[in-house]
N, C-alpha and C positions, 0 to 999 in steps of 0.2 A: 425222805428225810423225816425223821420224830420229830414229832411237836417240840420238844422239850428243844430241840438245835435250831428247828425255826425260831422260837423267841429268843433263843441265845445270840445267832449269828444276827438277827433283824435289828435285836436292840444295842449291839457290840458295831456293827455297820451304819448304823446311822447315828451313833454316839462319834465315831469317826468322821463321818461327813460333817457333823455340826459342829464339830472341832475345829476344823478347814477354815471356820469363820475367825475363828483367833488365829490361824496363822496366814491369812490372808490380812491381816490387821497389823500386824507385825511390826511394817515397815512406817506405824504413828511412832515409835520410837526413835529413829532416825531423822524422818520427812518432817519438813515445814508444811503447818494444814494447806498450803497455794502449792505444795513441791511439782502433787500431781496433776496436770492440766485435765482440764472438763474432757476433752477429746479422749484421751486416755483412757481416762475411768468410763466413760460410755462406750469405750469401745471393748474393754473390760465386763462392763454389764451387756453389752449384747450377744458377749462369748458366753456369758451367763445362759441367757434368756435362750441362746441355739441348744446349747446343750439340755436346757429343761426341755425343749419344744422337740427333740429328737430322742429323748430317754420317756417321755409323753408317746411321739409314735411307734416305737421300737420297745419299750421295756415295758409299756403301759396295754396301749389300747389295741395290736398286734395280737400281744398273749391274751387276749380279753379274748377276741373273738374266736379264738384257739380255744382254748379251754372251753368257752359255754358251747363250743360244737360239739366240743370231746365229751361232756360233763349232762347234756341234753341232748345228745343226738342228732342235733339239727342246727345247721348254719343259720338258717333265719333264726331262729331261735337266740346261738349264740349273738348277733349282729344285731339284734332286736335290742338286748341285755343291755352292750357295751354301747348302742345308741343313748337307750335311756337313761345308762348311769353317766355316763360322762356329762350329759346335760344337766342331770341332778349334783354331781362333783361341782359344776362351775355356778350353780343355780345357790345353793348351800353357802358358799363361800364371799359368794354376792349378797347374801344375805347377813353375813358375820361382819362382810366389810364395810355393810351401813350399818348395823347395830353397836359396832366395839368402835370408840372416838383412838384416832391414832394420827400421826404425821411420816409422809411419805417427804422425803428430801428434798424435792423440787416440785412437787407435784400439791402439797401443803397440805391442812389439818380435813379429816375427811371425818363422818362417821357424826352424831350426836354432842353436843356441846361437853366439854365436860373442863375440871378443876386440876387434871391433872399434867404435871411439868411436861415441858419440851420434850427429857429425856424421854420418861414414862411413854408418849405418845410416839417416840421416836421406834422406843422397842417393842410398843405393841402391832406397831408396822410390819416389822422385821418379824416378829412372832407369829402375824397373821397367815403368812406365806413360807411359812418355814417348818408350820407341821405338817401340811400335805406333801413337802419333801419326805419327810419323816417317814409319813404312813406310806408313801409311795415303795421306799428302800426295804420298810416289814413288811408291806403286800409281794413284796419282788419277790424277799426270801420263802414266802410263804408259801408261792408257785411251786417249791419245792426245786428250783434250778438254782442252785450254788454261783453256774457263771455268770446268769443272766442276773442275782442279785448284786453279786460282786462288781459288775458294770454299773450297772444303776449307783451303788454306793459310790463308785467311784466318780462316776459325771455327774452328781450330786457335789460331791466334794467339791473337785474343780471349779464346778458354778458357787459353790459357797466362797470362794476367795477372794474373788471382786467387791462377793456383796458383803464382805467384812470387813474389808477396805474403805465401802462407801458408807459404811454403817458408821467409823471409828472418825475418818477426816474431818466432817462437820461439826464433832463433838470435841475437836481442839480448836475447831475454828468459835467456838461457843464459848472459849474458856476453859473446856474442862482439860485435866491430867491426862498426860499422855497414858498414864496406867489406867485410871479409869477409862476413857474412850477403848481403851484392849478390852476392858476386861466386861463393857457394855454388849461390843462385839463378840466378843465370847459366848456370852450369857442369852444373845438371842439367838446362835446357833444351837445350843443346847436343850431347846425343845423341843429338837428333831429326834431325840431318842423318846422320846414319849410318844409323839407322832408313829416312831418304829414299831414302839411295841403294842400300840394300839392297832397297825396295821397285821403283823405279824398274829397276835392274838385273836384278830376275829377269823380270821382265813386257815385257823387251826382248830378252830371251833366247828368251819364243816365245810367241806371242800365246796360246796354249792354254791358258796358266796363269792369264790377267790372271782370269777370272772366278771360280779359287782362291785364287789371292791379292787380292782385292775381300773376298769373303768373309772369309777366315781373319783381315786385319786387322780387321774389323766386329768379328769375335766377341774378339777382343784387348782390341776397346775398350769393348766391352759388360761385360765382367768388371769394366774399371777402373769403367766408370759404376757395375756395380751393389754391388761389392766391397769400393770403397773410397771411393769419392768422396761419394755419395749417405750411406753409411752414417755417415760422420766429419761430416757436415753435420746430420743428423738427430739431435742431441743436445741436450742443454741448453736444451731447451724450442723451439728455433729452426727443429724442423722445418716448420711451417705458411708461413714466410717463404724458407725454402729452395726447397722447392717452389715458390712462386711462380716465385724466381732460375729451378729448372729450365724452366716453360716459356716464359720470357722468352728462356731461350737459348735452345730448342727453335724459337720464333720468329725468331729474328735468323738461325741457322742457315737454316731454310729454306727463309727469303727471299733470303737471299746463293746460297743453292743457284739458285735458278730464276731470279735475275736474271743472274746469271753462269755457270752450266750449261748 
C-alpha cells in the first residue's frame, strides 16, 4: 500500500472510530441523566475494555512479533522488540497520566493540582486514553493490511460508544445541556484522528519501526484497560456483570479480527 493511502485510510478510519463517541452519546437527548442504571453502563464499559484487550492481542502485539521476525530475521529478536515496546507503551502513558491533572468519572481527580473546570479535567481524561486508540488504528493501516486495519477501526468504534455515553450522562447530571454534554462527547473522540495520523505517519517513514510502534501502542492500551477502564467498572457491586461485558467484547473483537484480518 503507498504511503500516501496509508495516511489517507489511517487518518479517515480513525476519524470514524472517534466519531462512534458522538453517537454512542446520542441517546443524552432522549434519557433522563438516572435513565441508564450503573449496571448497564459498566457492563457497556467492560464490552469496551474486551474489545480493547483483544484488538491489543490480535491487531497489536501478534502482528508485532510477526513483523520484527520478518523485518530482522530472527524471532528473538522480533519478541525481544515487542517485549520492550509494549512495556515502554504502558511505561509512557503512566507517565502522561501523572503529569496532565484530569477526572476519571468514578475514580476522581488524578494527576498535579490544577485550576481547571470539571469539564476541562473531565476531557482531558477521555483525551488521555483515546489517542493511543488513535495511533493504534494508523499503526494498523500502516502494517499495510487493509483487513486487519479495517478490524481494528472498527472494534475501536464499538468500544467508543459506551465510552461516549459515559462521557455525556454525568455532564447532564452536572447541569450542563443536553447539546453540549453531545458535543463534549464528541470532541473527546476526536483526537483519535490525530493519534491516526501520528501512527500512520511514523510507520511510513521506515518500515523498521512498524513492529515498535505495534508494540508500544499495545502497551498504551493495556494501561487504559487495566488503569482505568476495568477498575471504574468494578465497583458498586457490578463487577461480576462487567466481566461478563469484557469477554463479550473480547469475543466480538476477535472475530472481527479473523474475519477481516
Amino acid at each position: 500500500m503507498p504511503s500516501s493511502d496509508i495516511l489517507f485510510y489511517g487518518a479517515i478510519a480513525s476519524l470514524l472510530a472517534g466519531f462512534a463517541t458522538g453517537i454512542g452519546a446520542l441517546p443524552v437527548f432522549f434519557l433522563k441523566p438516572d435513565a441508564v442504571p450503573r449496571q448497564l453502563l459498566n457492563i457497556l464499559l467492560g464490552l469496551a475494555a474486551g474489545v480493547m484487550l483483544a484488538a491489543t492481542s490480535f491487531s497489536l502485539v501478534v502482528p508485532s512479533i510477526e513483523y520484527g521476525t520478518e523485518i530482522y530475521g530472527s524471532s528473538l529478536i522480533g519478541v525481544a522488540i515487542t517485549c520492550l515496546f509494549l512495556f515502554s507503551g504502558g511505561w509512557v502513558l503512566d507517565l502522561i497520566d501523572k503529569s496532565v491533572p484530569h477526572l476519571h468519572r468514578i475514580m476522581g481527580r488524578e494527576g498535579p493540582p490544577s485550576k481547571m473546570s470539571r469539564v476541562g479535567l473531565f476531557i482531558m481524561a477521555i483525551t488521555i486514553h483515546n489517542f493511543p486508540e488513535g495511533m493504534a488504528v494508523g499503526v494498523g493501516f500502516g502494517a499495510g493490511d487493509f483487513g486487519g486495519g479495517l478490524a481494528l477501526a472498527i472494534g475501536i468504534g464499538i468500544q467508543n460508544m459506551p465510552e461516549g455515553l459515559a462521557v455525556a450522562l454525568p455532564l447532564i447530571r452536572d447541569g450542563r445541556s443536553r447539546s453540549f454534554a453531545w458535543l463534549v462527547a464528541l470532541a473527546t473522540g476526536l483526537v483519535e484522528p490525530i493519534g491516526g495520523l501520528f501512527g500512520a505517519g511514523l510507520v511510513t517513514l521506515a518500515r523498521t519501526v512498524l513492529p515498535a510502534a505495534l508494540a508500544f501502542a499495545a502497551g498504551a492500551m493495556l494501561f487504559v484497560i487495566s488503569d482505568e477502564i476495568i477498575p471504574e467498572t468494578h465497583r458498586h457491586g457490578t463487577q461480576r456483570s462487567a466481566t461478563y461485558g469484557v469477554i463479550v467484547g473480547f469475543i466480538i473483537m476477535m472475530a472481527l479480527d479473523n474475519l477481516l484480518g
